[in-house]
C-alpha positions in Angstrom: 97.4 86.9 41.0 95.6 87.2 44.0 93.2 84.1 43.6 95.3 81.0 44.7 94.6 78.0 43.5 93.8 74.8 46.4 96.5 72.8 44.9 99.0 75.3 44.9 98.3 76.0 48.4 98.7 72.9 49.2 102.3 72.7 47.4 103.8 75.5 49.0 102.6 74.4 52.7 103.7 70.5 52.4 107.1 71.8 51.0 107.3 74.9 54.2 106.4 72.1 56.7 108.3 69.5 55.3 111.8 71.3 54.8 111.6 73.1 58.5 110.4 69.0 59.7 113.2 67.8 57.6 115.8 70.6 59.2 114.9 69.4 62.7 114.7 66.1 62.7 118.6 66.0 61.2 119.7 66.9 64.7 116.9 65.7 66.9 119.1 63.6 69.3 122.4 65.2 68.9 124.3 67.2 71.5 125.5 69.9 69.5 129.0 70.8 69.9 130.5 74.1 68.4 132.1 72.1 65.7 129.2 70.4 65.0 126.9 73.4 64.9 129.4 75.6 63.1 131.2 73.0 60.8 128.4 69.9 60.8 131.2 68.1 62.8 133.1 68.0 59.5 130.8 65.3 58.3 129.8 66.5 54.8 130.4 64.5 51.8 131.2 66.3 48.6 127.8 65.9 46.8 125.7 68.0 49.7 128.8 70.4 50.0 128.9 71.1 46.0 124.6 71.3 45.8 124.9 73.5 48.8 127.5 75.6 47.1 124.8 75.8 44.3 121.9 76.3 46.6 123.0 79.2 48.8 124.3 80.9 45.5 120.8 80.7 43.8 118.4 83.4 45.4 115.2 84.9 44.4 116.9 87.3 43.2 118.8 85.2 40.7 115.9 83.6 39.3 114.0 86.8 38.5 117.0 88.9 37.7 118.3 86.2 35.5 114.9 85.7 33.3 114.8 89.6 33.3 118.2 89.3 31.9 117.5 86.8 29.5 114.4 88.8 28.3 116.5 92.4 28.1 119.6 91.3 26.3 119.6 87.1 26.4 122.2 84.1 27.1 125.5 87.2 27.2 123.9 87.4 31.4 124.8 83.8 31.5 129.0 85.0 31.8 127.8 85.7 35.1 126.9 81.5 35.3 129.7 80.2 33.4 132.5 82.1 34.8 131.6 80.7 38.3 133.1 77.2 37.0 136.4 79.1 36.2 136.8 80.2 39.7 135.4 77.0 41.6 138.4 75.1 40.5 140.4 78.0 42.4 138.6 76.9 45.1 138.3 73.5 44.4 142.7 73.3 43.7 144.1 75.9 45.5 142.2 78.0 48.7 140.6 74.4 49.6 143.6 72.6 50.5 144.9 75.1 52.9 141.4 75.5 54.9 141.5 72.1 55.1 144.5 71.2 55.7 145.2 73.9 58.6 141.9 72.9 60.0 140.2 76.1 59.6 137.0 77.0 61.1 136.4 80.6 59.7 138.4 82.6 56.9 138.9 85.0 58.9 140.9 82.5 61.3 143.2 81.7 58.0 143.8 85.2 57.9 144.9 85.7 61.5 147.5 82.3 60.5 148.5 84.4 57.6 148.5 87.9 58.8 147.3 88.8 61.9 144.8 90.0 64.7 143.6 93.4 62.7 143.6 91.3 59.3 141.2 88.6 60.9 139.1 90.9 62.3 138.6 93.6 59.0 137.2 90.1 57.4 135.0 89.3 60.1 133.2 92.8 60.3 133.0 92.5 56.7 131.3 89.4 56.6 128.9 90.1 59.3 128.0 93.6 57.4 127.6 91.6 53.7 125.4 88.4 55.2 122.8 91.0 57.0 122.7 93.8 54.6 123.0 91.3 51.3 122.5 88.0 51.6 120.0 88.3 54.3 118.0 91.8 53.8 118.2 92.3 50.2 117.1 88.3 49.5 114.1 88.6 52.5 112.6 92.0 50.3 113.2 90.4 47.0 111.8 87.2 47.4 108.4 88.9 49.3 108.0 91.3 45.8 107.5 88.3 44.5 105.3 86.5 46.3 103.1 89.7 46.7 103.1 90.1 42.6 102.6 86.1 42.2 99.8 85.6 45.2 98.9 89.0 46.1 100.1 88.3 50.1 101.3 91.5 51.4 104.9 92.1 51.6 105.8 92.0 55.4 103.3 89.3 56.0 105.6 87.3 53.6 109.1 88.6 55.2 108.2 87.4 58.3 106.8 84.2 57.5 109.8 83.0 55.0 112.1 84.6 58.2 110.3 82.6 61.1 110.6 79.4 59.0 114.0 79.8 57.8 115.4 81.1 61.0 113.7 77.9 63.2 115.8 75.6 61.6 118.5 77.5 61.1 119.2 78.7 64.4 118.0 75.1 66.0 120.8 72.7 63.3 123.2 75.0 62.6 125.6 73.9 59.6 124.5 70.0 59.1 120.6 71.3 59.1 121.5 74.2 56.3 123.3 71.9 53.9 121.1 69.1 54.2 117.9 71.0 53.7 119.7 73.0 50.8 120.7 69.8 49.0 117.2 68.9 49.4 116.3 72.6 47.6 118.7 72.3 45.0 117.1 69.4 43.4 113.3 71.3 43.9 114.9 74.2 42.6 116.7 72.3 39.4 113.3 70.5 38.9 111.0 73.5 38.8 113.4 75.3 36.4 113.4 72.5 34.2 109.9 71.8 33.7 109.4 76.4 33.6 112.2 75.7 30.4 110.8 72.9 28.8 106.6 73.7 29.2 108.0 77.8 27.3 110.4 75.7 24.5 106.7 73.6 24.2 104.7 76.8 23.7 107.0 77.9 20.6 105.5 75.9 17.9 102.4 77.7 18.7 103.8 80.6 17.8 105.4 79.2 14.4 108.7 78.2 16.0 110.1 75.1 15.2 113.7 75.5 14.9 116.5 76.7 16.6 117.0 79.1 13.7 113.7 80.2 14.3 114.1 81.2 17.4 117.2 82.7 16.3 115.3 85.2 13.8 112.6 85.7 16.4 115.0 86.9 19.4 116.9 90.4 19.3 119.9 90.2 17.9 122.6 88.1 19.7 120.2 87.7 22.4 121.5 83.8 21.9 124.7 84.6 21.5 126.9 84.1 25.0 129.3 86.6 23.7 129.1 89.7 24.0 129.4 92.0 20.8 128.0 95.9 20.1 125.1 94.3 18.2 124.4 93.0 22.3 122.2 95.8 24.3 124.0 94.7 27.2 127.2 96.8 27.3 128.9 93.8 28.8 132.7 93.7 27.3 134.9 90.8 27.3 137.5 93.1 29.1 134.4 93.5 32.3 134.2 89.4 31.9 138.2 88.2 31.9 139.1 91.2 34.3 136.1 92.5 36.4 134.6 89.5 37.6 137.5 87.1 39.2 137.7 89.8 41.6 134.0 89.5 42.2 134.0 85.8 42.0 137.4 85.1 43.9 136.0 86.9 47.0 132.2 86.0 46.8 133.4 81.8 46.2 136.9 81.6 47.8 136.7 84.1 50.4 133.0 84.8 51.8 131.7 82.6 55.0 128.4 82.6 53.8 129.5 80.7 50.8 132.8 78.6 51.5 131.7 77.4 55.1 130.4 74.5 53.3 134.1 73.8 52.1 135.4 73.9 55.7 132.9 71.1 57.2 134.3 68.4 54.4 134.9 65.1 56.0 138.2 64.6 53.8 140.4 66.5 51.3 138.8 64.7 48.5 135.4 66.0 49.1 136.7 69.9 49.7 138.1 69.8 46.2 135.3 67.8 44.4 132.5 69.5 45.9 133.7 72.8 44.8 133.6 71.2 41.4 130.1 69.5 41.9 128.8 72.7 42.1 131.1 74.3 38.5 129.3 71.6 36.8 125.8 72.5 38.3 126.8 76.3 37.6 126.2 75.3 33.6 122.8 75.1 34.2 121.4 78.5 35.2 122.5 79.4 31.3 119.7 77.1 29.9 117.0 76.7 32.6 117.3 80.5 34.2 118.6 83.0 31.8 116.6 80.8 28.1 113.5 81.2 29.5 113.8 84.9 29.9 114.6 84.7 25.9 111.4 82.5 25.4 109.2 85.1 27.7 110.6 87.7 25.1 109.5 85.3 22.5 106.2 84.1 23.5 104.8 87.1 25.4 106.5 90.3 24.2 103.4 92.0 24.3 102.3 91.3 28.0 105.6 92.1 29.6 105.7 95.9 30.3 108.4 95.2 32.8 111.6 92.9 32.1 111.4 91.9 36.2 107.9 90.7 35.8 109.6 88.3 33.1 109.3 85.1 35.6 106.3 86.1 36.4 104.3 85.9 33.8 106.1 82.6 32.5 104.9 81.2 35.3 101.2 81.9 35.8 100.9 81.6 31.6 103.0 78.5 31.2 102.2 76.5 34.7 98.9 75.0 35.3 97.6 74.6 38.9 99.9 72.4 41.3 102.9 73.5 38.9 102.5 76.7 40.1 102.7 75.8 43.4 105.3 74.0 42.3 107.4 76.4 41.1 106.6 79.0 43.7 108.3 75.9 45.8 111.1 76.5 43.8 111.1 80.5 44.9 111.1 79.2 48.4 113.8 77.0 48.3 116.3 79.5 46.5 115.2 82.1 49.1 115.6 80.0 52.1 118.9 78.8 51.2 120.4 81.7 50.6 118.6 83.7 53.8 120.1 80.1 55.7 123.7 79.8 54.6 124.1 83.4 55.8 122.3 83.3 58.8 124.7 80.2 59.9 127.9 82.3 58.9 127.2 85.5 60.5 126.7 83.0 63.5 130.0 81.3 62.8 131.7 84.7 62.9 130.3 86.2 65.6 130.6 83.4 67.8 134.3 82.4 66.8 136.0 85.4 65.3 134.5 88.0 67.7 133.4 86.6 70.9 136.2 83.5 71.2 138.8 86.0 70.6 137.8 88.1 73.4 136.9 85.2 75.8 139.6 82.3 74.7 138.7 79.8 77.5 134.7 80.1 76.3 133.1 76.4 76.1 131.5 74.8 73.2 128.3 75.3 74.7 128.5 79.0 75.1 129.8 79.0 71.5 127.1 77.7 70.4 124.4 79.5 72.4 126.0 82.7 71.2 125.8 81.6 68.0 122.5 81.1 68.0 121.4 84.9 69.5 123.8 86.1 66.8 121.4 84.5 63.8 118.4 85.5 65.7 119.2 89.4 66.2 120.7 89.8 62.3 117.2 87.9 61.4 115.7 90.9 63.5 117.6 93.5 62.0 117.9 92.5 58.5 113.8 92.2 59.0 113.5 95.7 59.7 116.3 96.7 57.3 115.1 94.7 54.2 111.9 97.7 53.3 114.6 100.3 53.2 115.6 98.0 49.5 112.6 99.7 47.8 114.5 102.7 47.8 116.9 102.1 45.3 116.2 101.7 41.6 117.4 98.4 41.3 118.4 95.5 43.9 120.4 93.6 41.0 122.5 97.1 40.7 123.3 97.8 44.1 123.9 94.6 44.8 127.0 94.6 42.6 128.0 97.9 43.4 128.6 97.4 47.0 130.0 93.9 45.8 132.5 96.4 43.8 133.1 98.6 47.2 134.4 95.5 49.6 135.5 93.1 46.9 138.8 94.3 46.0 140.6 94.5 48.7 139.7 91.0 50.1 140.3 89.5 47.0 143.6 90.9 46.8 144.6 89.8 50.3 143.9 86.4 49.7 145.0 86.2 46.6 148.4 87.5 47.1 148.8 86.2 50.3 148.7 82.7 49.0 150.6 82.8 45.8 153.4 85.6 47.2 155.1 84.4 50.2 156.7 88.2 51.0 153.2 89.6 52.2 153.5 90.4 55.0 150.6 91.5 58.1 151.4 94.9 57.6 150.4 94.7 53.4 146.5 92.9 54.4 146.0 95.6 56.7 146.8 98.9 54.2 145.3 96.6 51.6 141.9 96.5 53.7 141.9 99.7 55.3 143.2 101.7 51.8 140.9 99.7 49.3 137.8 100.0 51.7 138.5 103.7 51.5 138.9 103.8 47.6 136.1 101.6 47.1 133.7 104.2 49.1 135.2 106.9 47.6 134.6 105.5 44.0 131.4 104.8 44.9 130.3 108.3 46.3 131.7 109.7 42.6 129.7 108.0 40.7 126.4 108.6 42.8 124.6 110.7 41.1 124.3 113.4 44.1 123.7 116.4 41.3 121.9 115.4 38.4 121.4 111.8 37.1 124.7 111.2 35.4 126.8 108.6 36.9 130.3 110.0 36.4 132.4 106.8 36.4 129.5 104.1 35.0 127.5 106.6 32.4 130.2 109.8 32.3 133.7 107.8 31.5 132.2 104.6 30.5 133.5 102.7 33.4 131.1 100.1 34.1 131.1 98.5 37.5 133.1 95.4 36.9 135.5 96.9 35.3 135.7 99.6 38.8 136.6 96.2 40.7 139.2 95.7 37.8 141.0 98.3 38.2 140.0 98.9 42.6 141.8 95.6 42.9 144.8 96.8 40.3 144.9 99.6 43.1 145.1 97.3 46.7 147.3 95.5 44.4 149.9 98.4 44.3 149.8 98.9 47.7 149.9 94.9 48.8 153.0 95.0 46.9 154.9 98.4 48.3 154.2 98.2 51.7 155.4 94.5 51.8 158.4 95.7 50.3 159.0 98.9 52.7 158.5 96.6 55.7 160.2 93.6 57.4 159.9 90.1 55.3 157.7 87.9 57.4 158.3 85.1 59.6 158.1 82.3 56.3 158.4 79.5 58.7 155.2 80.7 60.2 153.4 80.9 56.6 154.9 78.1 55.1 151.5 76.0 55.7 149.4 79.1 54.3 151.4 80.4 51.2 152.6 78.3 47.7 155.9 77.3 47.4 155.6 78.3 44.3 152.5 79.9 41.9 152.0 76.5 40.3 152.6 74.7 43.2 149.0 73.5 43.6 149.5 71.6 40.4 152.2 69.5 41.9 152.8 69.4 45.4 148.8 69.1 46.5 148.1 66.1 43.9 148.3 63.6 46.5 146.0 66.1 48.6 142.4 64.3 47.6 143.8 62.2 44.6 144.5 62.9 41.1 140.7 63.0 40.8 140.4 66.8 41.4 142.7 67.9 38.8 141.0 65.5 36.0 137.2 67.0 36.7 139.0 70.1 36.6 140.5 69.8 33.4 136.7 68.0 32.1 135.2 71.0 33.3 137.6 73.7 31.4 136.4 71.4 27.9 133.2 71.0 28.7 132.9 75.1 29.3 135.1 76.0 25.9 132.8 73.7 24.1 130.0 76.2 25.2 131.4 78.8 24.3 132.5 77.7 20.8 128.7 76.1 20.6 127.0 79.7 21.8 129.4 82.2 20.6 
């Protein structure tokens, strides 16, 4: 769709002008601080901390690879959505109290209170690696197929132009600019997927549908059905849901800095437990306005789609007049940006205080900061001229979670035992990293498909990637557990403000941590999700 309608032009540039105005006009007369650049001065309320949450989760990629989803095997994807909820109110009851309370600026800096030096520093290099090559480079080449498919701009005219405009206010506002503008983008983004939903369930009665059971009889089998069942092209298993993806989840909400930094600028307890909630509520959504619609492209336009990742696509230049387009296109931008933001600020963060501080203890705020801000500008470089290289691989959504499957394991178990098992010990987080990195690559090179195309552990023994980070993490697990056991206990009164007295501890003790208020949305949320599933099963 190269011929661009005046209107939707005109969209796209108000919102690009607007959001980058908006993004430096937040910290137009502030002296900028390093906890104020890195942490928003520990200013954010929990509304903009859970919509952020939301926003720098949601990237291009989502949307199309979501619809596609939807279109291939329907609302089973949406596990994916709805199993986020189950692990915010980890976040939300148990990891945020302790980065709160111990006034932590990076997770890496809870580890090195938990752990050690090494253990600080294996997260840090981690997180650098996954906001550049992820977040960063696979979002910038992503989001530009689009817009070249959509408007017919060429690819690297697009990846520098979302990367100049991101990056200016990114690098300029640091943390407070990010969240603010993504709050902003959460409600574009919400909007435009709305009205997308709503014009295709509008467009069924053309086409004879008038009725949920309608649409029922026209979709494949199951393909409204959020669970999964061998009638389901899919292959998802409720063993790959329940086991496979906490250990995604628990590391990519709880224990990434692209993601939980939001968490660690809360301006009180209460809102770093509520926002992480915010955003389990607002993770319901994607279900019925991101994955549906791919079920009502499959409905409405069988015929045109050749490819399930045009699926978004072709809703939108057949359902959207002019200005909606635009509109929706605004949308695009907004889960692009965020996402490309939110990790630009944490490799930042990392950098400037895991890395550099570490080396140079007596550094000032102001060469914290400064360093912070040539960090975000040299990954925007990189990730620039790294994000092409993504047109290599078959899919993005696949090697996405396959690397997510490599470095997921191990970090998951390391926080995860190192807050609800007092005997870990430094010693146990840095076997943990070194031997599950090791195991993760290793699995990884055996099921690439070096002779032949048979995938030995995903297509050869069935194994399919989630249930990989099952069974990676039952393996960092084993060794957590035996070298804490072979080596000395740890210094408890040093980890008594980092570890649970006891597993249901957070239940009890951290009630008066942020009210009773958390564990009552908690428990709303946990009703309001097995409602949806009894409603969709």
């Amino acid at each position: 769709m190269s011929n661009i309608a005046v209107i939707d032009l005109i969209v796209i540039f108000t919102y690009l002008i607007a959001i980058v105005g908006l993004g430096l006009w937040i910290v137009r007369k502030k002296k900028m601080n390093a906890e104020g650049y890195f942490l928003a001065g520990h200013t954010l309320r929990w509304p903009a901390i859970g919509a952020a949450l939301f926003a720098s989760n949601i990237s291009t990629i989502h949307l199309v690879g979501l619809a596609a989803s939807g279109y291939n095997d329907g609302l089973v994807w949406g596990n994916y959505e709805w199993m986020a909820a189950f692990v915010l109110i980890l976040l939300a009851l148990v990891f945020s109290p302790f980065y709160f309370k111990n006034e932590i600026a990076t997770l890496p800096e809870f580890l090195e209170k938990r752990y050690g030096h090494f253990a600080r520093m294996c997260l840090a290099v981690l997180g650098i690696l996954g906001a550049l090559f992820i977040h960063i480079g696979v979002s910038l080449y992503a989001g530009a197929v689009v817009f070249e498919n959509l408007f017919g701009i060429n690819i690297y005219v697009s990846i520098l132009l979302i990367s100049v405009v991101t990056a200016l206010y990114t690098v300029i506002g640091g943390l407070q600019s990010v969240v603010i503008t993504e709050t902003i983008q959460t409600v574009i983004l919400i909007f435009g997927s709305i009205v997308l939903t709503v014009l295709g369930i509008w467009a069924l009665p053309e086409h004879g549908i008038t009725s949920w059971n309608g649409l029922v009889k026209a979709a494949k089998p199951e393909q409204l059905s959020i669970i999964p069942t061998d009638a389901n092209s899919s292959r998802l298993t409720w063993q790959a849901i329940l086991l496979g993806y906490p250990i995604l989840g628990i590391w990519y909400w709880c224990a990434d800095q692209t993601i939980v930094q939001r968490v660690l600028g809360a301006k009180t307890m209460h809102d770093a437990k509520i926002g992480p909630l915010f955003a389990g509520f607002l993770k319901i959504l994607p279900v019925f306005i991101m994955v549906l619609p791919g079920v009502l492209g499959y409905v409405l336009f069988n015929g045109q789609i050749t490819d399930a990742d045009d699926t978004l696509l072709v809703l939108i230049t057949e359902l959207m007049p002019p200005g909606m387009v635009g509109l929706m296109s605004a949308a695009l931008l907004a889960a692009l940006m965020s996402t490309i933001a939110a990790a630009l600020n944490s490799a930042g963060t990392l950098v400037s205080i895991d890395i550099y501080k570490s080396v140079k203890p007596g550094v000032s705020d102001k060469k914290q900061v400064f360093v912070g801000r040539i960090t975000a500008v040299v990954v925007m470089i990189v990730a620039i001229l790294w994000s092409p290289i993504i047109a290599q691989f078959d899919s993005i959504f696949e090697a996405i979670n396959v690397l997510l499957t490599v470095i997921s394991p191990p970090i998951t178990a390391v926080f995860v035992w190192g807050v609800f098992w007092k005997r870990g010990n430094n010693p146990a987080a840095v076997a943990t990293f070194v031997g599950g990195f090791i195991l993760g690559v290793t699995a990884f090179l055996i099921d690439f498909p070096i002779v032949g195309d048979t995938k030995l552990l995903t297509e050869g023994l069935g194994i399919s990637f989630m249930m990989q980070a099952w069974w990676l993490f039952v393996a960092c697990s084993v060794i957590y557990v035996l070298t804490s056991l072979v080596t000395p206990e740890p210094d408890y009164d040093k980890i008594e403000d980092y570890t649970l007295s006891s597993p249901l501890a957070f239940l009890t003790s951290r009630v008066e941590e942020g009210g009773t208020r958390p564990l009552q949305f908690s428990l709303l949320l946990i009703v309001i999700m097995i409602l949806l599933y009894i409603t969709f099963r």
